[in-house]
C-alpha positions in Angstrom: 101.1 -60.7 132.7 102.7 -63.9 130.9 103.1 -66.9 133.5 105.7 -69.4 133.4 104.7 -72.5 134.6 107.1 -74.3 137.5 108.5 -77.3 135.2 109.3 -74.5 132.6 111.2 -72.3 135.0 112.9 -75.9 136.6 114.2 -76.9 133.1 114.8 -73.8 131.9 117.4 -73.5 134.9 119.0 -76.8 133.9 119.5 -76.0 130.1 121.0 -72.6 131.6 123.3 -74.2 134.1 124.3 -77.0 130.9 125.2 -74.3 129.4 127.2 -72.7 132.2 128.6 -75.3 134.4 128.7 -78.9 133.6 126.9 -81.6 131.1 126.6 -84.3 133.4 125.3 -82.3 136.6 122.6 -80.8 134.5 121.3 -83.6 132.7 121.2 -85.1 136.2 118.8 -82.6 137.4 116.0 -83.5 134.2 114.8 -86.5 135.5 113.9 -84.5 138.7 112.0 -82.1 136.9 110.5 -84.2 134.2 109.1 -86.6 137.1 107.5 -83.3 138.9 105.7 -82.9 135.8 104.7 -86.4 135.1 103.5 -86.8 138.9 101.2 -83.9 139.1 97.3 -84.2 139.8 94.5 -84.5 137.2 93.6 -81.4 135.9 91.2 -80.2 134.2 92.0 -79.7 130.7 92.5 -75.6 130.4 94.6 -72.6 128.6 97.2 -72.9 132.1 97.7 -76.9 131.3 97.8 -76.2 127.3 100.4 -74.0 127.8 102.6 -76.1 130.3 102.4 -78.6 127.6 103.2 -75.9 124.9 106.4 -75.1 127.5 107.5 -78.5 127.5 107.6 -79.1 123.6 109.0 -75.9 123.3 111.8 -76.5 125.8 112.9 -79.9 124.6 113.1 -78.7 120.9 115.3 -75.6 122.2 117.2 -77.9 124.6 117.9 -80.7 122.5 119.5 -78.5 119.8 121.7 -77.2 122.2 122.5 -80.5 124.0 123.1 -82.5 120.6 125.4 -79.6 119.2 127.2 -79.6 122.4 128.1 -83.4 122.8 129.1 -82.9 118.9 132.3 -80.9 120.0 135.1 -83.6 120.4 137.7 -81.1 120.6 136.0 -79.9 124.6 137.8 -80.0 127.5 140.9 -80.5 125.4 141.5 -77.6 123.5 139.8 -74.5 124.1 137.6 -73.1 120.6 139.9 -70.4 119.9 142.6 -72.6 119.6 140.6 -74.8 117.0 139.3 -71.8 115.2 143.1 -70.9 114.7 145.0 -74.5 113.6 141.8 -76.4 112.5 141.5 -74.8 108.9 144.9 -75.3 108.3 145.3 -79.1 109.0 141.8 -79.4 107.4 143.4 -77.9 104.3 146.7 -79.9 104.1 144.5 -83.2 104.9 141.8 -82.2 102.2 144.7 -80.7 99.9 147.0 -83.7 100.7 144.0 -86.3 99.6 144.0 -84.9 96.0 147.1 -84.7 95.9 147.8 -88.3 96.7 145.3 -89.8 93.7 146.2 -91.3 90.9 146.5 -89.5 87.7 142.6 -90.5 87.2 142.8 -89.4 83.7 139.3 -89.7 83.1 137.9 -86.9 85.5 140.6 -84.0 84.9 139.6 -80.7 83.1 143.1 -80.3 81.9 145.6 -83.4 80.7 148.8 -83.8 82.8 150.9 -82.6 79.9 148.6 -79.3 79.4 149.4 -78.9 83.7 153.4 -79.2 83.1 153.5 -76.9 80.1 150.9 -73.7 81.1 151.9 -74.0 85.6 155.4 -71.5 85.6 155.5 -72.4 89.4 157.1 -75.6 90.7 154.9 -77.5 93.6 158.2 -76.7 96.2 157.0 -72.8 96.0 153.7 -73.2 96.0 153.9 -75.1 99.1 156.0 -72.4 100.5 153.3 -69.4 99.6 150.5 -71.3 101.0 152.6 -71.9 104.0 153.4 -68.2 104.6 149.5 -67.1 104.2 148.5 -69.7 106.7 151.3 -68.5 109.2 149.9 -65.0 108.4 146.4 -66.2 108.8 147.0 -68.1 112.3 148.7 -64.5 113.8 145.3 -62.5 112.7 142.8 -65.4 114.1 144.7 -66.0 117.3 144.8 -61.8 117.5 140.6 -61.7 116.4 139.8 -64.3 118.9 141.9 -62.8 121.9 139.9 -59.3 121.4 136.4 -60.7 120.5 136.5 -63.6 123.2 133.5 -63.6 125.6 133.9 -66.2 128.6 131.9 -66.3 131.4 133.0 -66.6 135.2 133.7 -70.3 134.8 136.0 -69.9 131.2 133.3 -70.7 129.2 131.4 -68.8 126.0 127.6 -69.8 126.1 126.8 -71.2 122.5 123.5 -70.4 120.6 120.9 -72.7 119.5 121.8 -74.7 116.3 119.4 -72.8 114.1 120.8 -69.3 115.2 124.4 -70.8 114.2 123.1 -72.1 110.9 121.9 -68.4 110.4 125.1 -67.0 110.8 127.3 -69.6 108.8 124.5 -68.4 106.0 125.4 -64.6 106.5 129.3 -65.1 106.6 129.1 -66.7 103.3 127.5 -64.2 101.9 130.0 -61.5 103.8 132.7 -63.2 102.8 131.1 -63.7 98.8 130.5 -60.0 98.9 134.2 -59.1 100.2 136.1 -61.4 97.6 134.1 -60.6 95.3 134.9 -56.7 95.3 138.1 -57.5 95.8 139.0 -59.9 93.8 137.4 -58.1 90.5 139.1 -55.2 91.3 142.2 -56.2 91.3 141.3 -57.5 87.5 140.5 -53.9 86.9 143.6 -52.6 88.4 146.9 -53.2 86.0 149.3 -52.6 88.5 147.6 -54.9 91.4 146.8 -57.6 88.9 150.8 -57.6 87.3 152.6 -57.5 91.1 149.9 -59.1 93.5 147.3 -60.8 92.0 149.1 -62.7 88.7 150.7 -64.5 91.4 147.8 -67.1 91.5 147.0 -67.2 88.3 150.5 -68.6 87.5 148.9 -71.8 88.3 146.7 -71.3 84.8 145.6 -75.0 85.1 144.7 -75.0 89.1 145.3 -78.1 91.6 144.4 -78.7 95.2 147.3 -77.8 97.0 147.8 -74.1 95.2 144.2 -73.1 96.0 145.7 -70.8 98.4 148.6 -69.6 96.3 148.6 -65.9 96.2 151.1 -63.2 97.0 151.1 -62.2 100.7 149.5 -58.9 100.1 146.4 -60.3 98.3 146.1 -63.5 100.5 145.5 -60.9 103.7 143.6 -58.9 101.7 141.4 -61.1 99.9 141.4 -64.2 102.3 142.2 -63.4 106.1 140.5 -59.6 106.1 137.3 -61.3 104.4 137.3 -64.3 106.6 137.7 -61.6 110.2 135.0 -59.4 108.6 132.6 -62.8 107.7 133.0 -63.5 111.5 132.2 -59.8 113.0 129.0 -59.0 111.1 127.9 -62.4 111.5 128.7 -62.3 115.3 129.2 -65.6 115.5 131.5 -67.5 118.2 134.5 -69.0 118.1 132.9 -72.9 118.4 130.8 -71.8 115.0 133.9 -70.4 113.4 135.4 -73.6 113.5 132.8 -75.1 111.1 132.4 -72.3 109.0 136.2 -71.8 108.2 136.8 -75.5 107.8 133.8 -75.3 105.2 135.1 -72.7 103.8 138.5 -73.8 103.2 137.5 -77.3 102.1 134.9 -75.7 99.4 137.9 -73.3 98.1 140.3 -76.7 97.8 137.8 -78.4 96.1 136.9 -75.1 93.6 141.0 -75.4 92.8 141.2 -79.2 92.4 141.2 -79.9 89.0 138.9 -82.6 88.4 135.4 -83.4 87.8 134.5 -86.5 90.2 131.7 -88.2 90.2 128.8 -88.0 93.0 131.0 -84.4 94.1 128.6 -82.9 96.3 130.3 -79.4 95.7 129.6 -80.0 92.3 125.8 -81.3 92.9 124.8 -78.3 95.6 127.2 -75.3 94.2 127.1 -73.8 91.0 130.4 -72.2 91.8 132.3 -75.1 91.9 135.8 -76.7 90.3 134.4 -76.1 86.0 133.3 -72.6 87.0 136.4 -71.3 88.5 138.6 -73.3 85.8 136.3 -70.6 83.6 138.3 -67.9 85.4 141.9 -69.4 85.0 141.9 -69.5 81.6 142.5 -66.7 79.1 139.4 -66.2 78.0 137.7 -66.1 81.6 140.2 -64.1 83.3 137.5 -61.2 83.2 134.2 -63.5 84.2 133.5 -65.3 86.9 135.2 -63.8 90.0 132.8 -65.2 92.5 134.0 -67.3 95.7 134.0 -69.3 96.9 130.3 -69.9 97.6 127.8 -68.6 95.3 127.8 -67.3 91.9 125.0 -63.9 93.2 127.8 -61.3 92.1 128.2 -62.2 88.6 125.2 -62.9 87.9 124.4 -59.8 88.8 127.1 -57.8 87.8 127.1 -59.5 84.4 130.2 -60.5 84.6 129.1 -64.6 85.2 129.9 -67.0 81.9 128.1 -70.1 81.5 130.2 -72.8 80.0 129.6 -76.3 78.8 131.4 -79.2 80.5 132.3 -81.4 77.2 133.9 -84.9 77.6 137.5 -85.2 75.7 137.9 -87.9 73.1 141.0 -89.0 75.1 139.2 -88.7 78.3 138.9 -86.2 80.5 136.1 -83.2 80.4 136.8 -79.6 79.7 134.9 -76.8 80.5 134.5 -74.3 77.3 132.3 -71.3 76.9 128.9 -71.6 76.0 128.0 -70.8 72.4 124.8 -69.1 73.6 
């Protein structure tokens, strides 16, 4: 039989009861354990000692994850999770979306020229902003709708949260869910002729892509491609509402960032992600319309499938980069 020393079951009860009822009244009942601990008798060192100590290290690693990610949450106590999970990406978007689009020209880092953007885009910026609008309103009703069934609150109205490293696990999996799904998707309705001419040649009206037309697609393909993937991402991975805040405010920033346009220096997208704004650009153009599909996180598909296409980024004499196809 396995033993659990008395300061492991105390704390234990605290980090539970964090969890359950209140911050402050459990942190307030550490000290009390801690100094129980602290204010034992000599012993003699043995495997019963050893293993209180192994408890204690043990706990406070486990406990302090949880603790730090829960003070992290400013949103608590005024809006519940599923509520962020719901608005959050799409302010995130318009904020992230709204920064780009709010630069100056910045000649120097753009993969297309300003006068290359006016002639090949066949859809003003008024409609864009309008089919971007209509997915998110879309995308809101499904969240609100996947939240409401999957929600599971306790007695007190609250969802117990995971350790940080069990979270990290699942952000991993629902980006590569969500890879797989638009992946799939997305090639196939290259494949298709009649899903590419009515659905999907929506987005690539925009041939030379910016920040705020990242989500630009016909209504179909963005609940298709976009909302299905993202509620499928969040089953398999099982994560909570709290962790779904992250991940789809990642996500959305990353797919903003793939659609901006420009090549900034110091891009941490650009440094971490081979996917990233040149690679996409690939798949915009004419020539890339059938490579390149992946998104918005990792490349694995192509690369596998064989339909990936390496490209050079070369600097224009009149400033500015473009990305071209490799010779190789």
């Amino acid at each position: 039989m396995v033993r659990t020393s008395p300061f492991m079951s105390s704390l234990y009860c605290s980090w539970v009861h964090c969890y359950r009822l209140d911050w402050f009244t459990a942190s307030a009942a550490l000290p009390t354990a801690f100094r129980e601990f602290t204010q034992r008798p000599s012993e003699p060192t043995n495997r019963a000692t050893k293993a209180q100590g192994f408890d204690l290290g043990i706990w406070l690693l486990l406990s302090g994850i949880s603790f730090d990610f829960t003070v992290m949450v400013f949103w608590e106590g005024y809006v519940s999770d599923e509520v962020m999970g719901t608005f959050a990406p799409i302010v995130v978007y318009w904020l992230y979306a709204g920064f780009f689009q709010l630069l100056p020209p910045l000649d120097n880092y753009r993969l297309h020229t300003r006068k290359e953007e006016d002639a090949k885009n066949s859809v003003p910026l008024s409609s864009v902003i309008k089919g971007v609008l209509l997915q998110q309103l879309v995308q809101a009703l499904v969240a609100h709708l996947l939240f409401l069934v999957t929600s599971e609150t306790d007695l007190v109205g609250t969802e117990i949260q995971p350790s940080i490293a069990v979270q990290i696990f699942q952000i991993v999996i629902a980006m590569l869910v969500m890879d797989t799904w638009q992946y799939f998707v997305h090639r196939y309705m290259h494949i298709n002729k009649f899903l590419y001419r009515h659905i999907h040649s929506q987005h690539h009206k925009l041939v030379v892509p910016y920040a705020i037309g990242a989500l630009y697609n016909h209504p179909l393909e963005g609940l298709l491609l976009d909302t299905v993937g993202g509620a499928i991402s969040f089953l398999i991975s099982g994560m909570t509402a709290r962790t779904a805040v992250i991940f789809f405010c990642f996500a959305v920033v990353k797919t903003v960032d793939d659609h901006c346009g420009l090549w900034l220096p110091g891009n941490l997208f650009h440094i971490f992600f081979q996917n990233n704004t040149a690679y996409h650009d690939i798949h915009h153009q004419l020539h890339g319309l059938k490579y390149n599909f992946s998104q918005p996180f990792f490349p694995i598909w192509d690369m596998l499938l064989g339909t990936h296409m390496p490209y050079d980024l070369i600097k224009r004499p009149e400033g500015g980069f473009e990305a071209r196809l490799s010779k190789d």
